[in-house]
PyMOL Python script that loads the backbone (N, CA, C, O; Angstrom):
from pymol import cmd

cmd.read_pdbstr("""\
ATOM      1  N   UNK A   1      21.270  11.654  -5.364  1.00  0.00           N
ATOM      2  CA  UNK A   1      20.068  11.704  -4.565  1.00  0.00           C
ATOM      3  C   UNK A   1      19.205  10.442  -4.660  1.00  0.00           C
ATOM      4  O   UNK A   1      18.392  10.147  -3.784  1.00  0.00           O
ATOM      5  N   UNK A   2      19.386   9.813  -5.603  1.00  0.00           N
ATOM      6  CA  UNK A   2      18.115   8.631  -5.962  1.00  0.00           C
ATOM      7  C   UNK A   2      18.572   7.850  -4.623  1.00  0.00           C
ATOM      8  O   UNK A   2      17.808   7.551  -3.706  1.00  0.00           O
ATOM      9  N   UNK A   3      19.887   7.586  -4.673  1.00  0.00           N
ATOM     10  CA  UNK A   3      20.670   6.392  -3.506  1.00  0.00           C
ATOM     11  C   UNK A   3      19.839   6.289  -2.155  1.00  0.00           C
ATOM     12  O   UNK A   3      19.422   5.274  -1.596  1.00  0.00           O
ATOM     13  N   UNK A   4      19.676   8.038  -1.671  1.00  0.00           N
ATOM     14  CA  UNK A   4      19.004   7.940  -0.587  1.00  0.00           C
ATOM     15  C   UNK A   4      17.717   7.626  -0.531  1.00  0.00           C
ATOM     16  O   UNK A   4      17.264   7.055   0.461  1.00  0.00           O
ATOM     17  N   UNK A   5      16.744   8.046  -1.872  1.00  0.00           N
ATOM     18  CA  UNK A   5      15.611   7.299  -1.623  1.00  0.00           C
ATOM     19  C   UNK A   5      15.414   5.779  -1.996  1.00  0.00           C
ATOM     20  O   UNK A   5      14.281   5.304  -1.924  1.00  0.00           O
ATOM     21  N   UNK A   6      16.372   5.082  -2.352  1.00  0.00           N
ATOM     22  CA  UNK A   6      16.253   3.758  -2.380  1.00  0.00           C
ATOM     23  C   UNK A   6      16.659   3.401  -1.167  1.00  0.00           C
ATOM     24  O   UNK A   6      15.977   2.486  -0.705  1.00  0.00           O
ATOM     25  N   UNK A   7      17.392   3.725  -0.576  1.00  0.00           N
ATOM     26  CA  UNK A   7      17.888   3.569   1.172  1.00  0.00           C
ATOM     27  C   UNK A   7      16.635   3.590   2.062  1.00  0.00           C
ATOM     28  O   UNK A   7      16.328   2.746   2.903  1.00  0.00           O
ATOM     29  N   UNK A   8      15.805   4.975   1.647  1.00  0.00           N
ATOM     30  CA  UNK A   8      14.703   4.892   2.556  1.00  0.00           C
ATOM     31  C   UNK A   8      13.666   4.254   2.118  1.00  0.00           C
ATOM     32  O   UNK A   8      12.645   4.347   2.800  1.00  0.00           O
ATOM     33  N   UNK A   9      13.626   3.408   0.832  1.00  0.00           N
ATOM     34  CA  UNK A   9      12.415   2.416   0.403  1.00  0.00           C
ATOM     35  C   UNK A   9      12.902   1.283   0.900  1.00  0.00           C
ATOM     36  O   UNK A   9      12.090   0.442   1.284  1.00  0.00           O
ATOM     37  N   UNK A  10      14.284   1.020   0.998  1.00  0.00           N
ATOM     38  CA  UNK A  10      14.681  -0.468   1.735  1.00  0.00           C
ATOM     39  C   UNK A  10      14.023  -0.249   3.331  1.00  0.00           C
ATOM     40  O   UNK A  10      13.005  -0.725   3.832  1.00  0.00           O
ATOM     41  N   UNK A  11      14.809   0.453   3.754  1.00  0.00           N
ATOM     42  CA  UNK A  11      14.547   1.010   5.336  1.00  0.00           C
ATOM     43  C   UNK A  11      12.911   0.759   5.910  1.00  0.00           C
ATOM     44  O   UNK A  11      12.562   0.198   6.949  1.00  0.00           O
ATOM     45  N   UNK A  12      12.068   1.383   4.845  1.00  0.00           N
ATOM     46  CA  UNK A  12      10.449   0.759   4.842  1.00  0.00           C
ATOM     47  C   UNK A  12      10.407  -0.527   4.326  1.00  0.00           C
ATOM     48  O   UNK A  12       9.827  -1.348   5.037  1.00  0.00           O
ATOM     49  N   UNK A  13      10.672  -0.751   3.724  1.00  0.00           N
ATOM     50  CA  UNK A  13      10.277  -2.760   3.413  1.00  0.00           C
ATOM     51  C   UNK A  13      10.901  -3.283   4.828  1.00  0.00           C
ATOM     52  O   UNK A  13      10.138  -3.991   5.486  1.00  0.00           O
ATOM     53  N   UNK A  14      12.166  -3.031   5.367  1.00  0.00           N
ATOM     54  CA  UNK A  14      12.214  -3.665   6.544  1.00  0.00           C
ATOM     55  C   UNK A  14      11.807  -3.554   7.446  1.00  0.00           C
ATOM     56  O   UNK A  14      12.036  -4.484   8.220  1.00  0.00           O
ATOM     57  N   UNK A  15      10.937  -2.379   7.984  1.00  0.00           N
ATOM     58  CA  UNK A  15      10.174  -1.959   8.941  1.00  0.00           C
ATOM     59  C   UNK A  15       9.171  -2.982   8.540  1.00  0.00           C
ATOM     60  O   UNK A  15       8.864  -3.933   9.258  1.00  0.00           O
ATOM     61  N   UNK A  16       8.769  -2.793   7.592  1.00  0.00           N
ATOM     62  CA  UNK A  16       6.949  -3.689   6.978  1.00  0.00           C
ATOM     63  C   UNK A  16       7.381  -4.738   7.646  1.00  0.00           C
ATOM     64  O   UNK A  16       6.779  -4.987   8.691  1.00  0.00           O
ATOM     65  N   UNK A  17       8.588  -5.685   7.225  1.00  0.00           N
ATOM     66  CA  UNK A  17       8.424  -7.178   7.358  1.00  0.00           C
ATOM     67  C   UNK A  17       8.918  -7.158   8.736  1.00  0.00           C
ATOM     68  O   UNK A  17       8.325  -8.004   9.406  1.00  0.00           O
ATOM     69  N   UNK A  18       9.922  -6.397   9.503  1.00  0.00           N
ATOM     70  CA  UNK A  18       9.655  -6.443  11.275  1.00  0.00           C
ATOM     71  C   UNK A  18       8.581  -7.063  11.990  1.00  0.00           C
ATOM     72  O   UNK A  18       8.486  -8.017  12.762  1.00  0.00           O
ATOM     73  N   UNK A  19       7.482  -5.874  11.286  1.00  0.00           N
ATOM     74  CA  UNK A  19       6.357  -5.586  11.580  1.00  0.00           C
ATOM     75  C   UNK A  19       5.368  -6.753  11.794  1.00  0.00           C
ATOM     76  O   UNK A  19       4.726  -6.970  12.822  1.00  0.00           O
ATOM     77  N   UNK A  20       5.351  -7.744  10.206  1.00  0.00           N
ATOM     78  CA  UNK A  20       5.186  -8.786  10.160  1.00  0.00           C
ATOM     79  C   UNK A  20       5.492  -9.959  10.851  1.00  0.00           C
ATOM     80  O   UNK A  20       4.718 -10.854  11.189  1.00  0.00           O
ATOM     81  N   UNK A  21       7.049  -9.839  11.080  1.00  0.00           N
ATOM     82  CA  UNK A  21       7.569 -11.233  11.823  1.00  0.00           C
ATOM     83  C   UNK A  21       6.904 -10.764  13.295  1.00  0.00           C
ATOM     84  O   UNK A  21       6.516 -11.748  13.925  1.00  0.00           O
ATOM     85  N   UNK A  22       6.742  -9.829  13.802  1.00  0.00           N
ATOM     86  CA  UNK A  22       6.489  -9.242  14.987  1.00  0.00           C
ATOM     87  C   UNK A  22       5.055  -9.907  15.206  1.00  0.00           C
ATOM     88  O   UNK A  22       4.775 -10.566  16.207  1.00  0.00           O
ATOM     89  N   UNK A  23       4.297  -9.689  14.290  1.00  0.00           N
ATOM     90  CA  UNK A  23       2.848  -9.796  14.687  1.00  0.00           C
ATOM     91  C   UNK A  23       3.435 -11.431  14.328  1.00  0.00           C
ATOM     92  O   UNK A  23       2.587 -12.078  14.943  1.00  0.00           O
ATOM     93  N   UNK A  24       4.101 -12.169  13.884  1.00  0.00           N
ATOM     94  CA  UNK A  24       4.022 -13.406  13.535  1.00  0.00           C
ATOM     95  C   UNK A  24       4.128 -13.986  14.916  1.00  0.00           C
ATOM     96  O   UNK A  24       3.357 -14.688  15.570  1.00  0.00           O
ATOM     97  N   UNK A  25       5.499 -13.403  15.203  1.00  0.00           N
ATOM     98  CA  UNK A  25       6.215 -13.844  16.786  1.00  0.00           C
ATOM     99  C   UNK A  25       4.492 -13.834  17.860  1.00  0.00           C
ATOM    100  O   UNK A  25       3.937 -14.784  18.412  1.00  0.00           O
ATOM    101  N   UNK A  26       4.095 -12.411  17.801  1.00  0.00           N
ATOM    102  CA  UNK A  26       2.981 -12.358  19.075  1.00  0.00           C
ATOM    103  C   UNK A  26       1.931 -13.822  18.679  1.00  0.00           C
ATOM    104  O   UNK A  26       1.610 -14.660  19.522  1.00  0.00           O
ATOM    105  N   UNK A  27       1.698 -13.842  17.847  1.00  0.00           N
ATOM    106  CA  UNK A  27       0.553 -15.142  17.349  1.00  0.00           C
ATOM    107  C   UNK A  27       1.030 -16.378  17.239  1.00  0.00           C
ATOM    108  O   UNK A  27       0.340 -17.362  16.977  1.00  0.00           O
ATOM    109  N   UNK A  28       2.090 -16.376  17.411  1.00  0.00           N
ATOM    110  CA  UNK A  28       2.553 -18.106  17.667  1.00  0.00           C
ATOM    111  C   UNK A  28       2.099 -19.109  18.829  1.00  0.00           C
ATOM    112  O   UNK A  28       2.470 -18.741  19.944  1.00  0.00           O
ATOM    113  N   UNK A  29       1.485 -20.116  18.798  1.00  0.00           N
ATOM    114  CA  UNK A  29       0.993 -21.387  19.172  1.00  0.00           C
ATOM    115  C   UNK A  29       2.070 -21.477  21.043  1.00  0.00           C
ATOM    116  O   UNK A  29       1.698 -21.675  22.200  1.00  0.00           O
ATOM    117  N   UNK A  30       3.162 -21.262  20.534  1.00  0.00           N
ATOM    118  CA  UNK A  30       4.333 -21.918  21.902  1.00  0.00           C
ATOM    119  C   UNK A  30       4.599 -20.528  22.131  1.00  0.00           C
ATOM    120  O   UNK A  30       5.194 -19.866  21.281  1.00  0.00           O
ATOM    121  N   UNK A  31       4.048 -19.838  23.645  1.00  0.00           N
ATOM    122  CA  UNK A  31       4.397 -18.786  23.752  1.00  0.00           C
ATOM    123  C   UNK A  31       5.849 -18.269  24.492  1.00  0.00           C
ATOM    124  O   UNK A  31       6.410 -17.190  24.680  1.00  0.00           O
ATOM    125  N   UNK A  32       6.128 -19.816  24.818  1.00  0.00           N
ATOM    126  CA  UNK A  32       7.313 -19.949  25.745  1.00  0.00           C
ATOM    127  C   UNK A  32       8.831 -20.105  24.803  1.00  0.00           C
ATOM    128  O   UNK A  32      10.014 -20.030  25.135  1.00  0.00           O
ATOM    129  N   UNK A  33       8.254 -20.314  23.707  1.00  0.00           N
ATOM    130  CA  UNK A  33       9.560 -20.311  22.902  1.00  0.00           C
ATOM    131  C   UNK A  33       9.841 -18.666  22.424  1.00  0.00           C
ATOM    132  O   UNK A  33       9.089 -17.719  22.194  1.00  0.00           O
ATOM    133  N   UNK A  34      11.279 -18.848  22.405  1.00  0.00           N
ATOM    134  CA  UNK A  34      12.012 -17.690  22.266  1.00  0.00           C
ATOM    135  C   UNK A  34      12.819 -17.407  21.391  1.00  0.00           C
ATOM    136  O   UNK A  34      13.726 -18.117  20.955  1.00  0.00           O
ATOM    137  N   UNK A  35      12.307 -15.554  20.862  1.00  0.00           N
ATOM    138  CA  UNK A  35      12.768 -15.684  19.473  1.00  0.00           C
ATOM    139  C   UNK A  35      14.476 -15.015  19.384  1.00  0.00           C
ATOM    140  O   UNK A  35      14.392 -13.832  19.713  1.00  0.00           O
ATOM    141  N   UNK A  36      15.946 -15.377  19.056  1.00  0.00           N
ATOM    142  CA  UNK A  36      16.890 -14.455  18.870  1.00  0.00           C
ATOM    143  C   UNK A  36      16.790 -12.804  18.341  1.00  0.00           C
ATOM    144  O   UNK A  36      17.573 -11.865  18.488  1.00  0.00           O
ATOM    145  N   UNK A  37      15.616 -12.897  17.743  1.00  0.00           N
ATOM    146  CA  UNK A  37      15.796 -11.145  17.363  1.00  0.00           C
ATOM    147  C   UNK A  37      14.043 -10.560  17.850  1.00  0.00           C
ATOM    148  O   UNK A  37      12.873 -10.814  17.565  1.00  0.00           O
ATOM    149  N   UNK A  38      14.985  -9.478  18.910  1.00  0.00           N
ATOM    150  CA  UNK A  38      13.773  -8.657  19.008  1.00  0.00           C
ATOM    151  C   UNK A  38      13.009  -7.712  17.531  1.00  0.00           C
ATOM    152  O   UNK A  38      13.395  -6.684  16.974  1.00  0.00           O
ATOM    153  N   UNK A  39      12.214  -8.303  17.357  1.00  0.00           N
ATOM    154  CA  UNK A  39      11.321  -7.459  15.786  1.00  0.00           C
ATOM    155  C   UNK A  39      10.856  -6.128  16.046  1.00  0.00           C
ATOM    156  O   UNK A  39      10.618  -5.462  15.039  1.00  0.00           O
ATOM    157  N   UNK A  40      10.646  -5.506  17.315  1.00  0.00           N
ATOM    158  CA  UNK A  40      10.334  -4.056  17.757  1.00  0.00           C
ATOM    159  C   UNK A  40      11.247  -3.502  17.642  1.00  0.00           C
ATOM    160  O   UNK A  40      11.161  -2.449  17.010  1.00  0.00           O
ATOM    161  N   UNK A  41      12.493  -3.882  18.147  1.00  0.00           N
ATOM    162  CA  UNK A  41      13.722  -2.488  18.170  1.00  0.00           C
ATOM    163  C   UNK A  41      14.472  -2.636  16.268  1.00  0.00           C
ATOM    164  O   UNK A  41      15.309  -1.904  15.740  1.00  0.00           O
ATOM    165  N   UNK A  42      13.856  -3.676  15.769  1.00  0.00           N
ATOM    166  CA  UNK A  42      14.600  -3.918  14.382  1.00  0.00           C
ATOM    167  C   UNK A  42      13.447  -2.931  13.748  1.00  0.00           C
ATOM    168  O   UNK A  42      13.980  -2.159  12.952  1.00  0.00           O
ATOM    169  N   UNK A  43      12.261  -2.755  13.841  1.00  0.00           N
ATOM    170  CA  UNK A  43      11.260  -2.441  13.217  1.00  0.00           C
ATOM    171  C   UNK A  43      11.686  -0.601  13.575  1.00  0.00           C
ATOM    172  O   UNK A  43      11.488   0.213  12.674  1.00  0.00           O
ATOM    173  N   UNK A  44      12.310  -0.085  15.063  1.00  0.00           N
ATOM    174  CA  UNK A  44      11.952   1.051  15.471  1.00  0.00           C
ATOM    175  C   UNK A  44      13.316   1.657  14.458  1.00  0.00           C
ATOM    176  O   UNK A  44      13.268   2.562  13.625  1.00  0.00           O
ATOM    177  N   UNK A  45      14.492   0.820  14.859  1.00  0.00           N
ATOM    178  CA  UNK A  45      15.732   1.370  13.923  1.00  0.00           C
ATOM    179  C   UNK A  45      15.434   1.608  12.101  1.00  0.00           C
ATOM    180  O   UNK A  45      15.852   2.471  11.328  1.00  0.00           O
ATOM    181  N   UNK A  46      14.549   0.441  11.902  1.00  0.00           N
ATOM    182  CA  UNK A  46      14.286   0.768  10.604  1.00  0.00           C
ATOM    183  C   UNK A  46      13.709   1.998  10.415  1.00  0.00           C
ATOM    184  O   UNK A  46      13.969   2.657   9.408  1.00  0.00           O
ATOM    185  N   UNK A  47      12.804   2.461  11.436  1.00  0.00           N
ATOM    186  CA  UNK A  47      11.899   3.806  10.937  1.00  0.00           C
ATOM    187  C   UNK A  47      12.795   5.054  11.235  1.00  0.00           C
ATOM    188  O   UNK A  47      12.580   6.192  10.816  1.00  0.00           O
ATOM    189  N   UNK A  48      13.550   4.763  11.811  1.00  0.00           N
ATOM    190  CA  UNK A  48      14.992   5.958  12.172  1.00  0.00           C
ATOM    191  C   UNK A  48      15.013   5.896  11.155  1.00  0.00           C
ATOM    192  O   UNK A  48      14.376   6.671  10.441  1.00  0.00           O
ATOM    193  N   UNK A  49      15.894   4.767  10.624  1.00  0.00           N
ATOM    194  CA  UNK A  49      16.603   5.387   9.758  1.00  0.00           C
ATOM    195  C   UNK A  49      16.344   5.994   8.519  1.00  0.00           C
ATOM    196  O   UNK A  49      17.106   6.693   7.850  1.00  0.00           O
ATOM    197  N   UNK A  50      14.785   5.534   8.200  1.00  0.00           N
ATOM    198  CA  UNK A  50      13.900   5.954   6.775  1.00  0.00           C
ATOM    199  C   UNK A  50      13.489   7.712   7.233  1.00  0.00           C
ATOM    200  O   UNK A  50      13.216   8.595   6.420  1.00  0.00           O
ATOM    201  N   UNK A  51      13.542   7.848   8.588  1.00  0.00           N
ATOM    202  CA  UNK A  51      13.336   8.942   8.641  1.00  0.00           C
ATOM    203  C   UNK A  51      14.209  10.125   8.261  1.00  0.00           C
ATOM    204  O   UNK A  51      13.948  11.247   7.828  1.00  0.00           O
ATOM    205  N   UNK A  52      15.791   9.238   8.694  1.00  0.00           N
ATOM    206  CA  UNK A  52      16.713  10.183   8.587  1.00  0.00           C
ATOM    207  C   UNK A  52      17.068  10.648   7.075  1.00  0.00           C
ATOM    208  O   UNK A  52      17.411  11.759   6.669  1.00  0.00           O
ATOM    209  N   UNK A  53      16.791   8.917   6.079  1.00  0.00           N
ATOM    210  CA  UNK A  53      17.365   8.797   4.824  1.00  0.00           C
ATOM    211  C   UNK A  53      16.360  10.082   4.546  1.00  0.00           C
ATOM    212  O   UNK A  53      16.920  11.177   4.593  1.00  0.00           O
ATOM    213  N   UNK A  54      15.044  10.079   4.283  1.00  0.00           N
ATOM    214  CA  UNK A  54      13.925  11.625   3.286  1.00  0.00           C
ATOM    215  C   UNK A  54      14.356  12.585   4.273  1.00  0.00           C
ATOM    216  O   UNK A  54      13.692  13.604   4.085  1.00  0.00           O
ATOM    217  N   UNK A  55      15.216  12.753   5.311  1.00  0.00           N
ATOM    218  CA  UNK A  55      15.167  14.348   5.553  1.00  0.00           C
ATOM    219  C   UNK A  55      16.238  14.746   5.093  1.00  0.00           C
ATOM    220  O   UNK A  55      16.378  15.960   4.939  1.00  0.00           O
ATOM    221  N   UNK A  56      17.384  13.776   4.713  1.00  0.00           N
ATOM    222  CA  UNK A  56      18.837  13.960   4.022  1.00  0.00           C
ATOM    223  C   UNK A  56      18.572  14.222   3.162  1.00  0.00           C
ATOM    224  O   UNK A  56      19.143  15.268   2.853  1.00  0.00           O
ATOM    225  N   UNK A  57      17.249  13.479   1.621  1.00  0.00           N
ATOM    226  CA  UNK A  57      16.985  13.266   0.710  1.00  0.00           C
ATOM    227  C   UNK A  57      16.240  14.274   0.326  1.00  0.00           C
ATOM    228  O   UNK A  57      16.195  14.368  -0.900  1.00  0.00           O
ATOM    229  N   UNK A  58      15.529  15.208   1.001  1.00  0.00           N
ATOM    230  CA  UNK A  58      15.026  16.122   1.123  1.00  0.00           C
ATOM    231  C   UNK A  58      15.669  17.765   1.077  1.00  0.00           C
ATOM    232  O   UNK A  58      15.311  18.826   0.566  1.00  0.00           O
ATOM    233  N   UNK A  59      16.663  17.360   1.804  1.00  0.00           N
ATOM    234  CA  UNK A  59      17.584  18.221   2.173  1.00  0.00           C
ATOM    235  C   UNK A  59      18.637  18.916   1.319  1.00  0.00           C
ATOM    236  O   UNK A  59      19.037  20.055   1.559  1.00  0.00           O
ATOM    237  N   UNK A  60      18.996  18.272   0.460  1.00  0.00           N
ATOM    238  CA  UNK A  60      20.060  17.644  -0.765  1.00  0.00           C
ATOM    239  C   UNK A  60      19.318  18.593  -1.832  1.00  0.00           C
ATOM    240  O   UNK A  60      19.659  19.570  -2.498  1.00  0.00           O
ATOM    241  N   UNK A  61      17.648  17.525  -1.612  1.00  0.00           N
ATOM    242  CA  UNK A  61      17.047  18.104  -2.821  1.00  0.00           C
ATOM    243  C   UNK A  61      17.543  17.580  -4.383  1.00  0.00           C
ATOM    244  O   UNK A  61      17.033  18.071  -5.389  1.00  0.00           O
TER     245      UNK A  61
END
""", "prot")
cmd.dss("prot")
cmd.show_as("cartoon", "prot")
cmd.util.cbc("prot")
cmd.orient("prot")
């Protein structure tokens, strides 16, 4: 059981820093430059999946 809640503490640190590069990306100087990774759908998959990891983790018990 621990596995999954370290899964879903990774899963949140990567949402956080999405989150971060995201607000980094919106506040950048050159609005015309373009970034390879969308930070919203990386940020939304992360919260899937932290969601899924505590209801497994939960579940298990």
């Amino acid at each position: 059981m621990p596995t999954l809640w370290w899964a879903a503490g990774g899963a949140t640190l990567i949402a956080i820093l999405a989150a971060l590069a995201d607000r980094r990306r919106t506040k950048r100087a050159d609005l015309d430059r373009i970034t390879p990774v969308d930070w919203r759908t990386v940020q939304l998959a992360a919260i899937v999946a932290m969601l899924l990891l505590v209801s497994v983790a939960l579940h298990l018990g």
